[in-house]
C-alpha positions, 0 to 999 in steps of 0.5 A, spaced: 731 264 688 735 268 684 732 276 683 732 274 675 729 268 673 730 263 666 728 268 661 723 265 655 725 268 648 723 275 647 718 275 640 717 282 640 719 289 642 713 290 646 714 284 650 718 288 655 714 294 655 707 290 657 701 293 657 694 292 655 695 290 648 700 284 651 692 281 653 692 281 645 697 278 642 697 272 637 701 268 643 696 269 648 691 266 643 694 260 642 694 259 650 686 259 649 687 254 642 692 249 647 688 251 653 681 247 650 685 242 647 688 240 654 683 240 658 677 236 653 679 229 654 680 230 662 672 232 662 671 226 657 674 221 662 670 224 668 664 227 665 662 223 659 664 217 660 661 216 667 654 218 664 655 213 658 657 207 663 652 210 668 646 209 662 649 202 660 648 200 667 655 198 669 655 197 676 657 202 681 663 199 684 665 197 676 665 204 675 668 206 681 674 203 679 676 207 672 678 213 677 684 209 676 685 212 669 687 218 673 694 216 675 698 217 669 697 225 671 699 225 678 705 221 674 706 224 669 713 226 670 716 219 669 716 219 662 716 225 661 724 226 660 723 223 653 719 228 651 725 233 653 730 229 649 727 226 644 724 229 636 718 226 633 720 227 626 716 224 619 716 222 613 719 230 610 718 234 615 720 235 622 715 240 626 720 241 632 721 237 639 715 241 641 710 241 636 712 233 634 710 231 640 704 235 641 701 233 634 702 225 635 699 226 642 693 230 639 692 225 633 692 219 639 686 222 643 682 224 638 682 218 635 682 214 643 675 218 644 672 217 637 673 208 639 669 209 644 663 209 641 665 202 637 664 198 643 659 196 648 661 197 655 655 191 657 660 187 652 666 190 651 668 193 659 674 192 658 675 194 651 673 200 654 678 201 660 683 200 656 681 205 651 680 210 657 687 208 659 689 209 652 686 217 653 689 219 660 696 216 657 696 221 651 692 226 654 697 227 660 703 226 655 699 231 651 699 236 658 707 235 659 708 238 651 703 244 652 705 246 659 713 246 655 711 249 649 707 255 653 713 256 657 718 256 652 713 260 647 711 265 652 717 271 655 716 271 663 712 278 662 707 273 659 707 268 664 702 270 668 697 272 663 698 266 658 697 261 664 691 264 666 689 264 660 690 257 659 687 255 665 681 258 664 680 254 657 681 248 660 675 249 664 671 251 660 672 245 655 669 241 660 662 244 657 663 240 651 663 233 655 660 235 661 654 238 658 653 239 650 655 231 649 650 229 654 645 233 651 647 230 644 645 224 647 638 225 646 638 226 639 644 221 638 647 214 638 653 215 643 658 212 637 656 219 634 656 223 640 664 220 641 666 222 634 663 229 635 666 230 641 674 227 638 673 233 634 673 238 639 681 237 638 681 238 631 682 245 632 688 245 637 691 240 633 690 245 627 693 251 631 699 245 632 700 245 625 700 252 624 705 255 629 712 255 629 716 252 633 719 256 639 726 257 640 731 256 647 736 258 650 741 253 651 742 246 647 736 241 650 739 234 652 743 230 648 742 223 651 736 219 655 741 220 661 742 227 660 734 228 659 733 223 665 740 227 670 740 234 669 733 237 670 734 235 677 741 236 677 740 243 675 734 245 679 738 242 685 746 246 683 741 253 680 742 256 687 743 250 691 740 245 695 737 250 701 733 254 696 731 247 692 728 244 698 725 252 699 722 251 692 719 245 693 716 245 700 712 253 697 710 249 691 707 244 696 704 248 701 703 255 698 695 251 696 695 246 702 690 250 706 685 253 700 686 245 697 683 242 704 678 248 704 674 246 698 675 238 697 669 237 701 665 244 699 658 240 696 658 235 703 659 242 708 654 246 704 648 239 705 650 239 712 648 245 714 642 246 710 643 248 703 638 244 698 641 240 692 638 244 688 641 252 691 648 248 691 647 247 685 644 253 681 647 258 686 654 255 688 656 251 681 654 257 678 657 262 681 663 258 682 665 257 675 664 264 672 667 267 678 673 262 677 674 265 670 673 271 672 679 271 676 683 267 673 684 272 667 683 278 671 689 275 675 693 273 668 692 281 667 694 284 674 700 280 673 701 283 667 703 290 671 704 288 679 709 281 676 709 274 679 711 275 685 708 280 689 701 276 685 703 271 690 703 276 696 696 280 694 692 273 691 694 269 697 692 273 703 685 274 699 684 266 699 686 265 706 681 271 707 676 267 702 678 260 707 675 265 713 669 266 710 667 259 710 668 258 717 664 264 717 658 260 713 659 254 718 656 259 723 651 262 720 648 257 717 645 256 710 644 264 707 643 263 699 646 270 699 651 270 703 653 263 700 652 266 693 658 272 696 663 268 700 663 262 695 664 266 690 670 269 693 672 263 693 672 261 687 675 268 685 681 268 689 682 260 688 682 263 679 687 269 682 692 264 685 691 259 681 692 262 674 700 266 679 702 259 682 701 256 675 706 263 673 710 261 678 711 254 677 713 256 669 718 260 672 722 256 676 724 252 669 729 251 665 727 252 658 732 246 656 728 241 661 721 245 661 717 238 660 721 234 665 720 239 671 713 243 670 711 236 670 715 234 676 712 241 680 705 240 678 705 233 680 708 236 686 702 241 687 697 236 686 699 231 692 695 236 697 689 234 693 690 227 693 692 228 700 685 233 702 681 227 698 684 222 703 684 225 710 679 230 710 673 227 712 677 224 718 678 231 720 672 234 719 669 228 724 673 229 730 673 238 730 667 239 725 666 244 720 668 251 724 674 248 726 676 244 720 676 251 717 681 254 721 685 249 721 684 250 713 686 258 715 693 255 720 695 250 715 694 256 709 701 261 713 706 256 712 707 257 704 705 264 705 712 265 711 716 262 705 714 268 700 720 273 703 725 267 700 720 265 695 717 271 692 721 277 695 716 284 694 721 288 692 722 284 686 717 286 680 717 279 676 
């Protein structure tokens, strides 16, 4: 990896002195507005939809299957040369490469979560179906664009928090599906509980509407071929092959182990003892506000400590984090101890996540920033796929206490490639 990496636009003199004041600036508060808006139709697919098909009586195996509107996210990266090459433009008005695209992908989700509520599932199942396709369509495109918009928008003093911040809005955009539209349910036909979450994006798109377009450096691609070639090409020629494989297989492994920890967390903490309700009001709980808690004091520190040495420090506190459920696998089911080790947990996961998240953010190119974060997120999210596949398996042969210490071995390797990756010396 190069000691400097791509640099992003610098908006403003404090930008290369940062400080407490970068935590409020007008660019961090657009991460949060994007940030909602990009995490609100991926919990209305898995939260609000599932409990509308459940109340429907639509068959379990049925609903089973409408996992599969997940795929355009794991594939994103596919399509997502055209958003790199192309400029959505209007009648009198061109909002920009960016901006254009995430106006028609916003306007799309909010008018593909509104139509639920016009159709029946008992009659119109696959009606549905295809609107939850439609959904998963625009709102992965929609993710492609924020995550090159936020890149470009964000000098890389910022990325760490801007990330983070961004995160965390994404998670708390789940209550919106996941608990006030439920609760709106008992009140409301569904055809209105889907409109009133479809209006939930209104105010991204507005702040769509509002900001400026960001500038790059560097001319962005000027044919399909250029869009679809040069992203991969110059990743590859940037430092050469070697460093490319290095990047690839960090952004691979830097998660693995803490990914295989926590994918089968709920079915640990039965099998030991813990009742539903304690998972639920201590684990469930704690978790969520600890992750929030460290993804933003995690945006912060970066802000001072820089990406690099984050990577360091945040990834030894999760392969600490990953020991203390092996812990938990011997001393069996203590709600303290359970409420303090998941916490942790989920802590340092907000901590890595909101500087792997930076990471990634830095090692594009500001001319094909949607192509490659796509591509390297898409990376990333191989290892959950592959935790949710083989997990059980594993479990079945060792058992938990040396499943987690596998979790801990496998978690070494991303760590091993830091001095190349991410050398200490360098504060960025």
């Amino acid at each position: 990896m190069p000691d400097t990496p791509h640099e992003a636009p610098a908006l403003t003199a404090h930008e290369e002195h940062p400080g407490w004041r970068a935590f409020l600036n007008t660019r961090i508060l657009i991460c949060v507005f994007l940030g909602f808006t990009s995490g609100l139709p991926l919990f209305t697919l898995y939260s609000l939809l599932q409990a509308w098909l459940t109340t429907a009586h639509v068959n379990v195996k049925e609903i089973g299957l409408f996992a599969l509107i997940g795929l355009p996210y794991t594939w994103k990266f596919v399509w997502s040369p055209l958003m790199d090459r192309f400029i959505p433009r209007f009648p009198g008005w061109s909002p920009g490469r960016r901006r254009g695209w995430m106006l028609l992908t916003q306007v799309f989700v909010v008018v593909a979560i509104g139509s639920f509520g016009f159709f029946s599932p008992e009659q119109n199942l696959w009606a549905v179906a295809a609107i939850a396709a439609l959904v998963a369509f625009f709102s992965a495109s929609q993710d492609i664009v924020i995550d090159a918009y936020r890149r470009e928008l964000l000098a890389d003093t910022e990325q760490g928090l801007g990330n983070a911040v961004h995160v965390n809005a994404y998670k708390v955009a789940g209550l919106v599906p996941g608990s006030l539209s439920l609760i709106l349910t008992s009140f409301l036909p569904w055809k209105s509980v889907f409109l009133i979450t479809a209006a939930f994006m209104l105010p991204g798109l507005i702040i769509t509407l509002v900001v400026r377009e960001p500038e790059i450096h560097g001319a962005p691609p000027k044919s399909l071929r250029e869009a679809i070639i040069e992203p991969f090409h110059e990743f590859v020629t940037r430092d050469g092959w070697r460093s490319a494989l290095l990047v690839l297989g960090f952004i691979f492994l830097y998660k693995l182990g803490d990914t295989m920890a926590t994918a089968l967390a709920t079915k640990f903490f039965i099998d030991i003892g813990f009742s539903l309700a304690q998972i639920g009001v201590i684990a469930k709980a704690v978790a969520f506000w600890a992750s929030i808690a460290g993804g933003l004091l995690g945006g912060i520190a970066l802000v001072k400590i820089g990406i690099a040495r984050g990577l360091w420090i945040f990834g030894l506190l999760q392969i600490i984090a990953t020991f203390g459920f092996a812990w938990l696998a011997k001393i069996g089911p203590s709600p303290v101890t359970l409420g303090v080790l998941y916490g942790f947990e989920t802590f340092a996961t907000g901590l890595t996540l909101a500087t792997f998240t930076a990471y990634i953010a830095s090692t594009t190119d500001p001319r094909y920033t949607a192509t490659q974060f796509a591509l390297f997120t898409s990376l990333a999210a191989v290892p959950r796929t592959f935790a949710a596949a083989g997990n059980g398996y594993i479990v079945n042969e060792t058992g938990w206490f040396p499943y987690f210490l596998i979790c801990v071995v496998l978690s070494i390797p991303g760590m091993l490639l830091l001095p190349k990756i991410a050398p200490w010396r360098i504060q960025r």
